[in-house]
C-alpha positions as CSV (number, residue, x, y, z in Angstrom):
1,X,-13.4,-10.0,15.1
2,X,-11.0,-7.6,16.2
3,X,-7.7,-6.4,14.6
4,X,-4.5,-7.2,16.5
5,X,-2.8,-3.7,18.1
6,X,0.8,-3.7,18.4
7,X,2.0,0.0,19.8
8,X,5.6,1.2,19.4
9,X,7.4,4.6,18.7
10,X,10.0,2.7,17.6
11,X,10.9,0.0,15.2
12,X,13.5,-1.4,17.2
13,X,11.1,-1.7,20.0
14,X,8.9,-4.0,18.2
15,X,8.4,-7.4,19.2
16,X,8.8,-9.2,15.9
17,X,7.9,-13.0,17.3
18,X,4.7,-11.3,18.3
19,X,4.0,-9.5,15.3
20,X,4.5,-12.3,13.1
21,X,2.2,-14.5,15.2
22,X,-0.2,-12.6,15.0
23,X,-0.1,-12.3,11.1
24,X,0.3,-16.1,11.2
25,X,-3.0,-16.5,13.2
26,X,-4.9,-13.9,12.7
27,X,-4.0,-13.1,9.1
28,X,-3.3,-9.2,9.8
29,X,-1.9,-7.0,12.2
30,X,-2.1,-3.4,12.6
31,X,1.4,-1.4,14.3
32,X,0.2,2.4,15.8
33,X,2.5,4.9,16.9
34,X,5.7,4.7,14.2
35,X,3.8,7.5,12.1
36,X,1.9,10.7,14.0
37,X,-1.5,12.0,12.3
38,X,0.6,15.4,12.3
39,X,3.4,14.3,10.3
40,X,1.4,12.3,7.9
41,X,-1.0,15.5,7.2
42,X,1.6,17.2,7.0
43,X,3.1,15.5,3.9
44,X,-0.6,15.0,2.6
45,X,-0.8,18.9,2.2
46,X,2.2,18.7,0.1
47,X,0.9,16.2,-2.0
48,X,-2.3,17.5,-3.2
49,X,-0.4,20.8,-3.4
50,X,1.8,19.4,-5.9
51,X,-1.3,16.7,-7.6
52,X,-2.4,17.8,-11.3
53,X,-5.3,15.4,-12.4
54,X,-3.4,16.7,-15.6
55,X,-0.5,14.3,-15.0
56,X,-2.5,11.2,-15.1
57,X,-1.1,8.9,-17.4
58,X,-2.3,5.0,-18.4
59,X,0.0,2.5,-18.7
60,X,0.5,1.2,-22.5
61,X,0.5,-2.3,-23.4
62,X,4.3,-4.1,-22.6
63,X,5.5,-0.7,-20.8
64,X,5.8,-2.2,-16.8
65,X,8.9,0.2,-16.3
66,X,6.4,3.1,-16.2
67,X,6.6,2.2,-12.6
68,X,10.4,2.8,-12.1
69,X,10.4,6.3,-12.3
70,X,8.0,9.1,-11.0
71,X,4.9,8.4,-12.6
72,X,1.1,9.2,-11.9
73,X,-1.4,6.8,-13.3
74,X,-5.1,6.1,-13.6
75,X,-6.6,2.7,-13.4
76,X,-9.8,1.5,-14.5
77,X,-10.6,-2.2,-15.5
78,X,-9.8,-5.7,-15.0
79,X,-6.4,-5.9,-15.0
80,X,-5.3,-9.5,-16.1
81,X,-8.7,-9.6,-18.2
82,X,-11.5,-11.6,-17.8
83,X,-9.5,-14.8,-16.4
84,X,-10.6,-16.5,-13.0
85,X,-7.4,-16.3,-11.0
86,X,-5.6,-12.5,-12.7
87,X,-8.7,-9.9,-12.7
88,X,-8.3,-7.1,-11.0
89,X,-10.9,-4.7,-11.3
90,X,-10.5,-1.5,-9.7
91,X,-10.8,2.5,-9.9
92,X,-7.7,3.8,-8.5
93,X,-4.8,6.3,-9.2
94,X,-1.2,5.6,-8.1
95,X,1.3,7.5,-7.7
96,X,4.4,6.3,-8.0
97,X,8.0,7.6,-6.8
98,X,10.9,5.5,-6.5
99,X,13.8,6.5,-3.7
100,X,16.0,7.0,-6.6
101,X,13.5,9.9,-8.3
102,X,13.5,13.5,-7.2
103,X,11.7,13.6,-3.9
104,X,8.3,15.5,-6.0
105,X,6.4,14.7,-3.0
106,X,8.7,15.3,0.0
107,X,7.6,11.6,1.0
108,X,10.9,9.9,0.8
109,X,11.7,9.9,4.4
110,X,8.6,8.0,5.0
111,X,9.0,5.5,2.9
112,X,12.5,5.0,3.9
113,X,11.0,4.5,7.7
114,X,8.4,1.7,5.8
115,X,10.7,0.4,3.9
116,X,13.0,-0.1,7.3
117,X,10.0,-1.6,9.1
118,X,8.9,-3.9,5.6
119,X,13.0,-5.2,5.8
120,X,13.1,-5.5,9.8
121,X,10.3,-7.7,9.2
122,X,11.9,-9.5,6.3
123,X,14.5,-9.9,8.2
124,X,16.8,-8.3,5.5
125,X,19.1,-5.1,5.9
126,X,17.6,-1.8,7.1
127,X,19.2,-0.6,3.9
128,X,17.7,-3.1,1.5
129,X,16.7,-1.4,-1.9
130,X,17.0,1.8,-0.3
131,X,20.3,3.4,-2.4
132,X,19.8,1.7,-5.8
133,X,17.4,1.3,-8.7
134,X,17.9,-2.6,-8.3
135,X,19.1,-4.9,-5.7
136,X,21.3,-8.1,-6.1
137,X,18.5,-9.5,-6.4
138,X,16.9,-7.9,-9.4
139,X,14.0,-6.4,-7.2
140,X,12.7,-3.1,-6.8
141,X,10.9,-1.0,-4.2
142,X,7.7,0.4,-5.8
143,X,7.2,3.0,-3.3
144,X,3.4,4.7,-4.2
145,X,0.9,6.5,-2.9
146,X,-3.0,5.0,-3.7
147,X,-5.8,6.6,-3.8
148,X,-9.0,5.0,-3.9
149,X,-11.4,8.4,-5.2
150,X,-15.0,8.7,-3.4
151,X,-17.8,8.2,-5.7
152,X,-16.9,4.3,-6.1
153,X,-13.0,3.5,-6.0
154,X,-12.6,0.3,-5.2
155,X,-10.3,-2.7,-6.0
156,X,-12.1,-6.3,-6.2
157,X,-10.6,-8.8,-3.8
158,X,-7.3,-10.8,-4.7
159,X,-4.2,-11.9,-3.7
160,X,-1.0,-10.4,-4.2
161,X,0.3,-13.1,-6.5
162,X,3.0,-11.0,-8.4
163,X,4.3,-9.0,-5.4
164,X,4.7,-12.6,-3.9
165,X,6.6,-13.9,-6.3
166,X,9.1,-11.2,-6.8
167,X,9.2,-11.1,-2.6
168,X,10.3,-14.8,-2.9
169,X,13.1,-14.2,-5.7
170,X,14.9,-12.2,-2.4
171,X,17.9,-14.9,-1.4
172,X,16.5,-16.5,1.7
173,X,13.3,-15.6,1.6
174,X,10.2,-17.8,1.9
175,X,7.9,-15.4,3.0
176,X,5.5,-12.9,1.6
177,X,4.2,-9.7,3.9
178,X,1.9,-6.5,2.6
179,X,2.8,-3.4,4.5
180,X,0.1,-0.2,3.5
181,X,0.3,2.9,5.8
182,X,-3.3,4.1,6.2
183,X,-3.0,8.2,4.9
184,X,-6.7,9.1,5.4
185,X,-9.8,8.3,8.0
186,X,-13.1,7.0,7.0
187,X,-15.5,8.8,8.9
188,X,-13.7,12.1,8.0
189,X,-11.8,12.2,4.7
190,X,-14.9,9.0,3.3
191,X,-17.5,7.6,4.9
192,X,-18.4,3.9,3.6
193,X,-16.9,1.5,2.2
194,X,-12.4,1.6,2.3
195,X,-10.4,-1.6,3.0
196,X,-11.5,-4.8,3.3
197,X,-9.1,-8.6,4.3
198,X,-11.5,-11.8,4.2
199,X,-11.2,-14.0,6.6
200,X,-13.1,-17.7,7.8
201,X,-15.0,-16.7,4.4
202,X,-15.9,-13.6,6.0
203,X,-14.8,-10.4,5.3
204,X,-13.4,-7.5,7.5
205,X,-13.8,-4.2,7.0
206,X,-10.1,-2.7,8.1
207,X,-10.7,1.0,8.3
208,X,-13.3,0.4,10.8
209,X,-9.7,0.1,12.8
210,X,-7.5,2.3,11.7
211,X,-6.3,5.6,12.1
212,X,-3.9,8.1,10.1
213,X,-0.6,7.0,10.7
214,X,-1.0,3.0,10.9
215,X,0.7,1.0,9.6
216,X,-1.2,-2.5,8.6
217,X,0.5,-5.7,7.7
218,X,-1.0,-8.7,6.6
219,X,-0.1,-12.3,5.0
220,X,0.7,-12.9,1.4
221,X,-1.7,-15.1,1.4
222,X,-4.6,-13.4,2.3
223,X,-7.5,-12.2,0.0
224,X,-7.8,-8.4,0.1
225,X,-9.0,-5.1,-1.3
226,X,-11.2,-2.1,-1.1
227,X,-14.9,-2.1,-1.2
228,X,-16.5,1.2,-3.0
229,X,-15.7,4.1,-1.7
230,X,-18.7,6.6,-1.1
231,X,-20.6,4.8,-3.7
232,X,-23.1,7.1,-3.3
233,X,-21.3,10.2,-4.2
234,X,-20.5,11.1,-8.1
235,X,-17.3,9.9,-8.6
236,X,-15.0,12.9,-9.4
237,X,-10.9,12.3,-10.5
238,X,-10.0,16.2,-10.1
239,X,-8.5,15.9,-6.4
240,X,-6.6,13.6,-4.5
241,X,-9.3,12.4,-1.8
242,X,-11.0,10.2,-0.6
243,X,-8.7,6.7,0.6
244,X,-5.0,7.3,1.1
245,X,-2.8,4.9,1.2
246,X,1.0,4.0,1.2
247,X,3.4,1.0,0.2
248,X,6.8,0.2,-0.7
249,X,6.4,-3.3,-2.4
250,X,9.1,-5.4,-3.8
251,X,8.5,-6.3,-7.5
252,X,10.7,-8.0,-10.1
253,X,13.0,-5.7,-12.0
């Protein structure tokens, strides 16, 4: 199987009946051209410039609103626990910077263009959740940065069940779309393993597709994650490499 290619320099350009068949059929579909490999390098620089593995943090029972503020954590474990439909294992670091924290990472204006695509898609405002801590709503955009380290960081397959719900809780809304942009290439920045979207009980190894600067959008409903990355390296948490990602996810105030 092959990933669906929709080109455009522009949002407004895109053909959003297309894109959304696509998604509807084939599960996924992958938008080149909006971001340049230049530009995002260019903001990668400053973010290992400014990345401490000193400022990693873990996220203390009952304290969610970690997440609304500019915040740096390390995950390893099973998230929900050992219970068939929540865990979550993974080794991964986030980094998270909401529109309404200092700019730390100079990445604001490209969330603000993923955020516009996320709600063009949506069919919201280009504006929605962009100027305030919490929409009408009671949703907020947890714009991040994941990294997935080499030497085995990986998250287990699932589904997006919480982002989905709080997507829903927008008026209107029925729907429930995943937009990552892809900050790194395997074959340059890792080597083996990276993203991976299962489909007819198969499962499809994205990064095989992508390039710096896509932007990959998929259904709600699809099971997802990221298969180890550079397994056979020693995993080491001192730099910000390996897989590179970027999202701007609703989730429930």
């Amino acid at each position: 199987m092959t990933i669906p290619i929709i080109k455009s320099q522009f949002i407004n350009k895109l053909n959003l009946k297309i894109i959304k068949k696509e998604i509807r059929e084939k599960k996924i579909v992958l938008i080149r051209g909006l971001f340049s490999e230049k530009e995002i390098l260019s903001k990668r620089k400053k973010i290992e410039k400014k990345f401490s593995p000193k400022n990693d943090k873990v996220r203390p029972k009952n304290s969610y609103g970690l997440i609304k503020k500019n915040y740096q954590r390390i995950i390893v474990g099973m998230g929900g626990g050992v219970v068939q439909t929540r865990t979550n294992c993974r080794i991964m670091r986030t980094l998270y910077n909401p529109l309404y924290c200092k700019d730390i990472y100079g990445m604001h204006s490209i969330f603000k263009k993923l955020l516009t695509l996320q709600n063009v898609i949506y069919g919201f405002s280009e504006d929605y959740g962009k100027k305030t801590k919490k929409t009408k709503d009671n949703v907020f955009v947890a714009s991040r940065i994941n990294q997935y380290p080499p030497g085995g960081g990986f998250l287990s397959p699932h589904k997006d069940n919480s982002a989905a719900i709080s997507s829903k809780l927008i008026s209107g809304n029925k729907n429930f779309y995943q937009l990552l942009l892809i900050m790194s290439k395997k074959g340059k920045d890792y080597f083996s393993g990276g993203g991976i979207f299962q489909k007819n009980n198969k499962f499809i190894e994205i990064d095989d597709y992508t390039n710096i600067g896509d932007v990959i959008i998929y259904n709600g409903r699809t099971i997802h994650g990221v298969m180890d990355v550079d397994s056979e390296k020693k995993l080491d948490l001192s730099k910000l490499n390996g897989r590179l990602t970027a999202a701007v996810t609703f989730f429930k105030y």
